[in-house]
C-alpha positions in Angstrom: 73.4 60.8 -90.4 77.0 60.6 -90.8 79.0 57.6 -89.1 81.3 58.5 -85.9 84.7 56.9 -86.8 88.2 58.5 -87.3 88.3 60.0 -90.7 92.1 59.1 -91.9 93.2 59.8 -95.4 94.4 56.6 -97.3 98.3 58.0 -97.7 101.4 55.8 -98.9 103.1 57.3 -96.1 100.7 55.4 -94.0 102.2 51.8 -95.4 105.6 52.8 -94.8 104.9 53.5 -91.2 103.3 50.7 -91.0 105.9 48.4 -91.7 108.5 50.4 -89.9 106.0 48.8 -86.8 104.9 45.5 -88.0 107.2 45.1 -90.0 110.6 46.4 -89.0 112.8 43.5 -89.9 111.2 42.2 -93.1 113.7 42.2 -96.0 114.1 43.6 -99.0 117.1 41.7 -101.3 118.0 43.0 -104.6 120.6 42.2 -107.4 122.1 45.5 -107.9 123.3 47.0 -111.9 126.7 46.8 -110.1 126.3 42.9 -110.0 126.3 42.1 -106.2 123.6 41.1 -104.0 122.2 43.3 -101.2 120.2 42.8 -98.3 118.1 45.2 -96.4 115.2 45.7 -94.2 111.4 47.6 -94.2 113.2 50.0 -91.2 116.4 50.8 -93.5 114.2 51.5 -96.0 111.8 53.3 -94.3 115.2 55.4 -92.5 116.6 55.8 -96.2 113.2 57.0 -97.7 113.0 59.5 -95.4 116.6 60.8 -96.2 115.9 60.8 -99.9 112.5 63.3 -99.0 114.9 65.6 -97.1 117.2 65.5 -100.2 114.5 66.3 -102.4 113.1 69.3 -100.5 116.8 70.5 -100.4 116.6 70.6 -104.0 113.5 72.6 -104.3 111.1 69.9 -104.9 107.5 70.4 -104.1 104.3 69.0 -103.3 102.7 67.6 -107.1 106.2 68.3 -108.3 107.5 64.8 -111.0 110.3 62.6 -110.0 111.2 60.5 -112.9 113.0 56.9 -112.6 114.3 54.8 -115.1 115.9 51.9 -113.1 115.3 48.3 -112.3 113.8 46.2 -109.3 116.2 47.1 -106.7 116.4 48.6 -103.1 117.1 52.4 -104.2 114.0 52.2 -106.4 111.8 51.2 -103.3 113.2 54.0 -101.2 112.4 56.4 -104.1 108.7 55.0 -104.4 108.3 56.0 -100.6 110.1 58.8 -100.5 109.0 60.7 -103.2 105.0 59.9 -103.2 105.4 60.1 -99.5 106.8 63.9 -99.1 103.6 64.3 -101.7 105.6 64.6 -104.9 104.7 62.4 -107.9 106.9 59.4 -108.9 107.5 59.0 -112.4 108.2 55.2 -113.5 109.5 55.0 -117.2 109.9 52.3 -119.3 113.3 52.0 -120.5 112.2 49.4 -123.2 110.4 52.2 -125.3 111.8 54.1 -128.1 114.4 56.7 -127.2 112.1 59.4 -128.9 109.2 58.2 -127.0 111.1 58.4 -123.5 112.2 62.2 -124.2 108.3 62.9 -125.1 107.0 61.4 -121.7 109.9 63.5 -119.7 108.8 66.7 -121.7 105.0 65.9 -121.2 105.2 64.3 -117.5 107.4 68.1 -116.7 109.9 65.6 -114.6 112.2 67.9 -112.8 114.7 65.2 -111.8 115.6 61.8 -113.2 116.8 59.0 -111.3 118.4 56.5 -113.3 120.6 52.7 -113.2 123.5 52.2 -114.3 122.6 50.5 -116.9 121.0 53.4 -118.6 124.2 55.6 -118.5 124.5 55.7 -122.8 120.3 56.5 -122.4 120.9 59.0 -120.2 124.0 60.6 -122.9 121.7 60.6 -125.5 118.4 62.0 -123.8 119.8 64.7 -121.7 120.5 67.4 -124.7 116.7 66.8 -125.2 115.6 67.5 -121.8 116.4 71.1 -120.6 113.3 70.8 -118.0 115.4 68.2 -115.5 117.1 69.8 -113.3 119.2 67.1 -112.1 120.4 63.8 -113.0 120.8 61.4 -110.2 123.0 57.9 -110.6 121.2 55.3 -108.4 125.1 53.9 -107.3 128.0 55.4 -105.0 131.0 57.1 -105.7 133.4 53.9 -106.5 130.8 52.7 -109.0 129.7 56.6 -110.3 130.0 56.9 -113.9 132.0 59.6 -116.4 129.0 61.3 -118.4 129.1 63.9 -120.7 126.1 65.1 -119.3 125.3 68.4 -117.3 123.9 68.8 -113.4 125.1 65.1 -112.4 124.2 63.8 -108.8 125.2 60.4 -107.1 122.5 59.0 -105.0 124.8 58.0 -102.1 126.1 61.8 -101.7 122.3 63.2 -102.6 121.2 61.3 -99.0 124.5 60.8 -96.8 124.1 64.0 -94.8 120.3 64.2 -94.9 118.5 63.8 -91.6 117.0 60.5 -90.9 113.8 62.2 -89.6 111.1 63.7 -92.1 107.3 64.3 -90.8 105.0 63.0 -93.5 102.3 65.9 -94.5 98.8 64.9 -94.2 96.8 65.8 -97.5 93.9 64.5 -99.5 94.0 61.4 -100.6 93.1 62.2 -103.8 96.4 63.8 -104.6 98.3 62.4 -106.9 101.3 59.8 -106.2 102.3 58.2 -109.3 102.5 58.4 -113.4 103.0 56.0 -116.0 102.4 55.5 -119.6 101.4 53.1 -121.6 103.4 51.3 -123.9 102.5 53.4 -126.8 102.2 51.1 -129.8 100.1 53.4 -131.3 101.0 57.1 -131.9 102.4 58.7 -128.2 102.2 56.9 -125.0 99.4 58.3 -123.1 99.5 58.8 -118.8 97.9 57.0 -116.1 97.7 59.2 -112.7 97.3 57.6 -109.7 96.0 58.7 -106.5 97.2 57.7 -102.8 93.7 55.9 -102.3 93.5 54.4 -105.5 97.0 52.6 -104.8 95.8 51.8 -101.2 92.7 50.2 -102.5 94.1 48.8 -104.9 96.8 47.1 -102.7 94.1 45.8 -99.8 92.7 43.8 -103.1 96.2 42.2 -104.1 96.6 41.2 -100.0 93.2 39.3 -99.9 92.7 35.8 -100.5 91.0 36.2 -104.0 94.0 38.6 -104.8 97.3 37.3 -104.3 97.1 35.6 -100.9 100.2 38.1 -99.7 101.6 37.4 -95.4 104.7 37.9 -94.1 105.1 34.4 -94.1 105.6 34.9 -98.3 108.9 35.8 -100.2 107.7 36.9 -103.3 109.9 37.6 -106.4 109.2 40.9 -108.6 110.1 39.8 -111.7 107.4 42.4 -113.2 109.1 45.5 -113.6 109.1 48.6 -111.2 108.8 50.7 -114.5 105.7 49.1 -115.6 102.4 49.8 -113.7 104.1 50.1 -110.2 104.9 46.4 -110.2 101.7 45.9 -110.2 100.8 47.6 -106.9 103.4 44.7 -105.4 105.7 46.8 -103.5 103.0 48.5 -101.9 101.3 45.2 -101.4 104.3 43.8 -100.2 105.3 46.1 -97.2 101.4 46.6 -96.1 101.6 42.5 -95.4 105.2 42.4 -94.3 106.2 39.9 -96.8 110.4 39.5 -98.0 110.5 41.3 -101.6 113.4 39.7 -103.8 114.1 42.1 -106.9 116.1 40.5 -109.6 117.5 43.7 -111.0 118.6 43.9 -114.5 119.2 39.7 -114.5 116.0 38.3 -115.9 117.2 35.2 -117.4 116.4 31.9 -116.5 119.5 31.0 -114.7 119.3 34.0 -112.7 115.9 33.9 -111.7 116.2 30.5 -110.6 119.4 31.0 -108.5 117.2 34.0 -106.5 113.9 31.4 -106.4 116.1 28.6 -104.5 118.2 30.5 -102.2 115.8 33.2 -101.2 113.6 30.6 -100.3 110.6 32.2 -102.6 106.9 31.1 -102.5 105.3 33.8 -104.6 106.6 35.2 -108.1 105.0 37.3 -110.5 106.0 38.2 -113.8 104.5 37.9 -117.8 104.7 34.8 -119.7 107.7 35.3 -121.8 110.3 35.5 -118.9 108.5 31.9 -117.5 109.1 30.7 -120.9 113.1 31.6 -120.2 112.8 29.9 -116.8 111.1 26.8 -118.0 113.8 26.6 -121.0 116.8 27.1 -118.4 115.3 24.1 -116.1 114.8 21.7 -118.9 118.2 22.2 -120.3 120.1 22.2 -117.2 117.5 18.9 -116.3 116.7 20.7 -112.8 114.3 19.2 -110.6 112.1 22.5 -108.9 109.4 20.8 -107.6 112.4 19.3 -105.3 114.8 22.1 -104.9 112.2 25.3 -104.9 109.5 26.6 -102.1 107.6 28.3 -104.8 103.9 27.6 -104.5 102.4 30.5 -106.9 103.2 32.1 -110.2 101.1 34.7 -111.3 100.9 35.7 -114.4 99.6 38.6 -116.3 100.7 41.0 -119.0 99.6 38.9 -121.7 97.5 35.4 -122.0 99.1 32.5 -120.3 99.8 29.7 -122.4 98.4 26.2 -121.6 101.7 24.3 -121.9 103.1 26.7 -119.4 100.6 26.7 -116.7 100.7 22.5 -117.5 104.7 22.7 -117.3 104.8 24.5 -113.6 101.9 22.1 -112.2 104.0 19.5 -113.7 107.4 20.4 -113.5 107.5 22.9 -110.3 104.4 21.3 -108.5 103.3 25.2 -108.5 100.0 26.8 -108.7 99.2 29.3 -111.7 97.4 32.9 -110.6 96.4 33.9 -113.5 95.6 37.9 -113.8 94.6 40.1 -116.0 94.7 44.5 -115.6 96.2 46.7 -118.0 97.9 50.2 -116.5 94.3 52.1 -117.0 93.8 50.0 -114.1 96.6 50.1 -111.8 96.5 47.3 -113.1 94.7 44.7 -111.4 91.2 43.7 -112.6 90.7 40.0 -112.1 92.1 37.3 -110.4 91.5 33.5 -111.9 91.2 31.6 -108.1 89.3 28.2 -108.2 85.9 28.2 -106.1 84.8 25.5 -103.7 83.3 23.9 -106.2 86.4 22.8 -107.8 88.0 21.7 -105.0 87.6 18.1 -106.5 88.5 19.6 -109.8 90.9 16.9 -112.1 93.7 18.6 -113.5 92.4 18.9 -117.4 89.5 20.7 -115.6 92.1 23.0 -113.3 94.4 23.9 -116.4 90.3 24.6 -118.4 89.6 27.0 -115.6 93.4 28.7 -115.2 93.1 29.6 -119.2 90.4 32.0 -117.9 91.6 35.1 -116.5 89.6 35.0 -113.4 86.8 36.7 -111.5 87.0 40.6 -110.6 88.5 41.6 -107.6 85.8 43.8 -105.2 86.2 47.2 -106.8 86.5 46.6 -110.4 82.8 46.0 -111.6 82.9 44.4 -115.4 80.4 44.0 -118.5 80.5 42.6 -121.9 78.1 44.1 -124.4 78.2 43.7 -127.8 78.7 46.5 -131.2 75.2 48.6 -129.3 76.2 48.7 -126.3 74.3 45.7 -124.8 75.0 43.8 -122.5 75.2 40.1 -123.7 74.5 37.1 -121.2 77.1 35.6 -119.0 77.1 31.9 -120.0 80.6 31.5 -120.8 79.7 31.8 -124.9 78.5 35.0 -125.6 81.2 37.4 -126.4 81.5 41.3 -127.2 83.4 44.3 -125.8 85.1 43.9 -122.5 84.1 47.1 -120.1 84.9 48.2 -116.4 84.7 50.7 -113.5 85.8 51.1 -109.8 88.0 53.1 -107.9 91.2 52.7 -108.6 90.5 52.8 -112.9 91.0 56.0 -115.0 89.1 58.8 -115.4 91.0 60.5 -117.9 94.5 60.7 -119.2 97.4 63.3 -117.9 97.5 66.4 -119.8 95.1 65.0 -122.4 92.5 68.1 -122.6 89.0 67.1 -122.4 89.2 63.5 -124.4 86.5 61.5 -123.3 87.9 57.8 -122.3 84.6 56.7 -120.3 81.5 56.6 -121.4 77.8 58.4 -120.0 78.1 56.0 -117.7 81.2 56.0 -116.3 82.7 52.4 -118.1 85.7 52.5 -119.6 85.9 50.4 -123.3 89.6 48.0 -122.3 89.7 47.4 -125.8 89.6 43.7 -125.1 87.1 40.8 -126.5 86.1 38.4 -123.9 83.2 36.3 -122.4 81.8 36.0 -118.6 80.3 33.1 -117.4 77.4 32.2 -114.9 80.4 31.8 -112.3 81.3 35.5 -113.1 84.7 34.2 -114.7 85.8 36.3 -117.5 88.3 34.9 -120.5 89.5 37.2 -122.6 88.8 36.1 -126.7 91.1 38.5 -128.5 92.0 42.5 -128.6 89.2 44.2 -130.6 91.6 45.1 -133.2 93.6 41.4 -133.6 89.9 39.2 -133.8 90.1 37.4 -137.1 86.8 37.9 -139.0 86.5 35.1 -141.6 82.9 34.3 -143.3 81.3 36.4 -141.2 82.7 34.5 -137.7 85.3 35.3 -135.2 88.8 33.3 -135.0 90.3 34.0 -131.4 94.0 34.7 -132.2 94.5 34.2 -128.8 93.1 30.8 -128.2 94.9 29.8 -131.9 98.2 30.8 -130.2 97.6 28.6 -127.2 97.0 25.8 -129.3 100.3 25.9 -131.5 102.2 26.6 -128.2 101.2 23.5 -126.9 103.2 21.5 -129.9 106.4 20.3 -127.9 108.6 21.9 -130.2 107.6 25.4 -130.7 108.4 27.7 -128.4 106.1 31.2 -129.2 103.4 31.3 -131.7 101.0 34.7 -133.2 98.4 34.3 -135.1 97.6 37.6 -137.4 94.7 38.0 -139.7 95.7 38.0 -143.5 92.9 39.5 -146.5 91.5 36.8 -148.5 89.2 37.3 -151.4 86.5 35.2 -150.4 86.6 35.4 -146.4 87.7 38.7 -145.8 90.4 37.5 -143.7 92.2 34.0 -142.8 94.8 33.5 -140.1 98.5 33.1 -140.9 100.4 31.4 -138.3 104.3 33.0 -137.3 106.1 30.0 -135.3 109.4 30.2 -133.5 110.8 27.1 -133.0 112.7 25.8 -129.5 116.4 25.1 -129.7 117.4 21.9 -131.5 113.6 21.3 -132.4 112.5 20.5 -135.5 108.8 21.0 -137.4 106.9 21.3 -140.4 104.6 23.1 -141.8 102.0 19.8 -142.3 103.0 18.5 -138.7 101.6 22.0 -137.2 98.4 21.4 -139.3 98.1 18.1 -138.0 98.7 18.8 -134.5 95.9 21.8 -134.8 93.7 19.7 -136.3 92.9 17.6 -133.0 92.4 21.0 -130.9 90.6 23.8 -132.9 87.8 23.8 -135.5 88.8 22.9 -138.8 87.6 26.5 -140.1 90.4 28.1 -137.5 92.8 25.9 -139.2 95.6 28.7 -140.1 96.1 28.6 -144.0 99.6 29.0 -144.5 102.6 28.4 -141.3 105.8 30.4 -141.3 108.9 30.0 -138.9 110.6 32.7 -138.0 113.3 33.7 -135.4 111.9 35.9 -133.2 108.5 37.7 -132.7 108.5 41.3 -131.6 107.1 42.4 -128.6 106.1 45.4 -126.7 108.4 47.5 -124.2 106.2 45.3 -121.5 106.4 41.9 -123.3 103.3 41.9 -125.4 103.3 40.5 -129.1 103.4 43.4 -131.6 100.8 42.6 -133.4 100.3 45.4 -135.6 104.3 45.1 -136.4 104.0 41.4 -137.7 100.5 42.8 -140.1 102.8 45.7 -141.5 105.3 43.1 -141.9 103.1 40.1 -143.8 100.7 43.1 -145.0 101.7 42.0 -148.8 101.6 38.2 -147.9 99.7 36.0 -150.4 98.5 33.2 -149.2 97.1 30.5 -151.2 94.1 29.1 -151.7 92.9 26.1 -149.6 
C-alpha cells in the first residue's frame, strides 16, 4: 500500500521560490572583484536568476547542458547557481587555485559550453581560451564601465547577457534525479576526478545543514561564506542559506584577516564557515592589531572543515572571540557534509579542557550519512573511541561513481564508499579522524597520527603551521620529521619544540629531527600537500636517536 500524499520532486527551483515567499527581503552582500560592496536581496536574486535562464536559453543552452564558473563568493555567482541548475542545466564550479593544465582538462572533460568568469581571472581566461574550442562563450561577471580588453574570441558581459531578458521564466518540472551540479576534486594525484550532484541530493543535503545537529541555520543568522563557491558548492551553504532565509555575506576575492574582520563587525555576522588556514589569518590580524572580538563581533559559531582543526585555534576563538567551534568534516564525494562535532546533553556541564577534548573530534554523522570503521579485512572494529582502521560511508547524497569515469568501481558490494581516511568511533557515535591512509606513520610496527603530532606542535605559542611527514629509517621503517613555520617576530629551536612535545605525546611520537621552513604547501582548497613535502625531504637523512 502506497501512502496518499502529494508527490513533489525535490528541485533547486523549489528553494528559490521559496525564498522569493518567505524570504523576499533577506540579503545577500558581497565584495565584488571591482572592490565595492553591494547589497541585494533573495527577490532581486530570484528576479535576476530568472533573467540569466532566459539568457541562457537564448544562447542555445539546454536541459543537462555544462555552465562553467570560475569566480568568487559574490551576488552574480548566486544568481548563476539558481539560474542555471534551475532552467535544468548543470553548473560547473571550478577551482581557480588548480593548475592551469588541470583547469583546461576539467573544461574539456566536463564539455562546458560557456564559462562565466571574475575579473580576477581575466590573464586565466587569456591563457586557457586557445585550449578550449568547446566554449562557446565567454561571459565577464562585471558591466560595461568595468569590462575588460581580452584577446580572446566570443566575449559576453554579464550585465548586457541579462539587461533585456524577461524577468519571468517558468521553472520545468523534471526528476529529481537529474543532475544540477559538477565539481572536481582537487586532484593531487594524477587528473581531478567529478562529483555529480543531483537536485535531491543537494536538497537533502541542505535540510541536514538547517537542523540543529547541522549548522543551526534561521533567518535570524548572518552567516559569512568564507568557503569558496568553487569548492563543493560552499558546502551546500547557499542552498542552505536561502531555504532558512538567513543574510549571506560573501567576501569575494578579500580573504585576509583584515578584510574578513571588517565584513564580521559591520555585517553584524553570527555564523562563518571556512578551513583552518584563513582563521589562522584572522586570529594573526586580531592579535596584531590587539582587537577585542569577543566585544566588538556578534559571531557565535565558526565552523570549520576542510582539514583538522587545530587545538590552539578552537582554544583562541573560545578565548579570544567568546565563539563556539563546529567542527565538520565531508569531503566533495560527499557534497560534502558527513559529520557534525555538536556537544550532547551530557556535556552540558562539560569544563572547557573537556569541550576543546570533544571539538578535536569531528563529530557525529548527520541522518543520512551512515559510517563504519573496519580494519585491513574488511571488519568492522568496535566503537570505543580506541580502535582505529579505515573510515567508510553511505547515504543519499554520497557518490556512486565518478563523471565520465567508465565503469570504475568506487563502492564496494555493499554500497560503502572507502574516504580514504583513518579514524575511530566511539560509544557516543563520535568519529575523529587519526590520519589519511596514505600519511599514517608506521614506525615498529605502530601507528603515529600525523595529524594529532601536528596539533601538538601548533599549540607551541610561536609556531604558526606545523606537518608531520613520515621519513624511512633503517630500523623502524619510518620516523616522523617535523616541518615548522614559525609566527612573525617568533623565535624557536629545535630542543625547545622537543621539549614542548615531550609533555603532550608519547615519547615514541617524539619527531626525530625539526626543520623550519617558510611556508608549507597546500592544496587548491587549503589542505597540506603532503605528498609534495615527502618528494621534497624524500632524500632526507635523519640521524640516529
Amino acid at each position: 500500500m502506497l501512502g496518499l500524499m502529494q508527490d513533489h520532486p525535490l528541485l533547486i527551483s523549489s528553494v528559490l521560490e521559496h525564498a522569493l515567499r518567505s524570504h523576499p527581503h533577506g540579503q545577500i552582500v558581497s565584495r565584488t572583484a571591482e572592490g565595492r560592496m553591494h547589497t541585494c536581496t533573495y527577490a532581486d536574486m530570484g528576479r535576476r536568476a530568472k533573467q540569466m535562464a532566459n539568457a541562457l536559453t537564448r544562447l542555445g543552452i539546454e536541459a543537462g547542458d555544462r555552465i562553467g564558473t570560475l569566480a568568487w563568493n559574490g551576488y552574480r555567482h548566486m544568481e548563476l547557481y539558481f539560474g542555471v541548475s534551475g532552467m535544468g542545466a548543470v553548473l560547473h564550479t571550478i577551482n581557480p587555485r588548480l593548475f592551469p593544465e588541470q583547469i583546461a582538462f576539467i573544461v574539456k572533460h566536463a564539455e562546458d559550453q560557456v564559462l562565466f568568469f571574475d575579473l580576477t581571472f581575466c590573464g586565466l581566461i587569456e591563457q586557457l581560451a586557445p585550449q578550449l574550442p568547446g566554449v562557446k562563450a565567454f561571459v565577464a561577471m562585471t558591466d560595461r564601465a568595468h569590462m575588460p580588453s581580452l584577446q580572446v574570441s566570443n566575449l559576453l558581459c554579464f550585465e548586457e547577457l541579462i539587461a533585456d531578458e524577461s524577468l519571468e521564466f517558468a521553472w520545468p518540472t523534471f526528476d529529481e534525479r537529474r543532475a544540477s551540479s559538477l565539481c572536481y576534486t582537487s586532484g593531487t594525484t594524477g587528473n581531478p576526478k567529478g562529483v555529480l550532484y543531483s537536485h535531491r541530493s543537494s536538497l537533502l543535503h541542505s535540510l541536514a545543514l538547517c537542523t540543529q545537529d547541522g549548522f543551526g541555520l534561521s533567518s535570524a543568522d548572518s552567516a559569512l561564506l568564507v568557503v569558496p563557491m568553487f569548492h563543493v558548492n560552499a558546502w551546500g551553504m547557499p542552498y542552505a542559506c536561502a531555504m532558512s532565509g538567513a543574510k549571506l555575506v560573501l567576501p569575494g576575492p578579500a580573504l585576509d584577516g583584515a578584510s574578513l574582520y571588517e565584513l564580521m563587525r559591520n555585517e553584524r555576522v553570527t555564523l562563518a564557515l571556512g578551513v583552518p588556514t584563513v582563521w589562522m589569518m584572522l586570529q594573526q590580524h586580531v592579535e596584531s592589531q590587539g582587537l577585542t572580538p569577543a566585544l566588538e563581533l556578534c559571531l557565535n559559531r565558526v565552523v570549520i572543515g576542510g582539514a583538522a582543526a587545530p587545538r590552539s585555534q578552537v582554544e583562541c576563538f573560545e578565548r579570544d572571540f567568546d565563539t563556539r567551534v563546529i567542527h565538520a568534516w565531508g569531503m566533495t564525494e560527499m557534497s560534502p557534509l558527513g559529520t557534525v562535532c555538536k556537544p550532547l546533553s551530557k556535556h552540558v556541564a562539560a569544563s572547557l579542557e573537556e569541550r576543546l577534548d570533544l571539538q578535536s573530534k569531528q563529530g557525529r554523522a548527520l541522518f543520512g550519512v551512515s559510517m563504519k570503521v573496519v580494519d585491513d579485512n574488511g571488519v568492522e572494529v568496535p566503537r570505543d573511541g580506541r580502535s582505529s582502521g579505515h573510515l567508510l560511508v553511505k547515504g543519499p547524497w554520497i557518490a556512486s561513481q565518478y563523471y565520465c569515469a567508465g565503469e570504475v568501481p568506487i563502492l564496494d558490494a555493499e554500497g560503502w564508499f572507502d574516504t580514504g581516511d583513518v579514524a575511530t568511533i566511539d560509544s557516543d557515535g563520535y568519529m575523529q579522524i587519526t590520519d589519511r591512509a596514505k600519511d599514517v606513520i608506521k614506525s615498529g610496527g605502530e601507528w603515529i597520527s600525523s595529524i594529532d603530532l601536528e596539533n601538538a606542535a601548533m599549540g607551541h605559542p610561536a609556531v604558526s603551521e606545523a606537518a608531520v611527514i613520515g621519513i624511512p629509517h633503517e630500523k623502524w621503517q619510518e620516523r616522523p620529521l617535523l616541518l615548522v613555520v614559525l609566527k612573525p617576530g617568533r623565535t624557536a629551536s629545535k630542543v625547545d619544540l622537543r621539549r614542548f612535545l615531550e609533555e603532550r605525546v608519547a615519547k615514541w611520537w617524539l619527531p626525530d629531527d625539526v626543520v623550519f621552513v617558510d611556508e608549507l604547501p597546500h592544496t587548491a582548497t587549503g589542505k597540506l600537500q603532503k605528498m609534495k613535502l615527502r618528494e621534497q625531504f624524500r632524500e632526507y637523512v635523519l640521524g640516529e636517536d
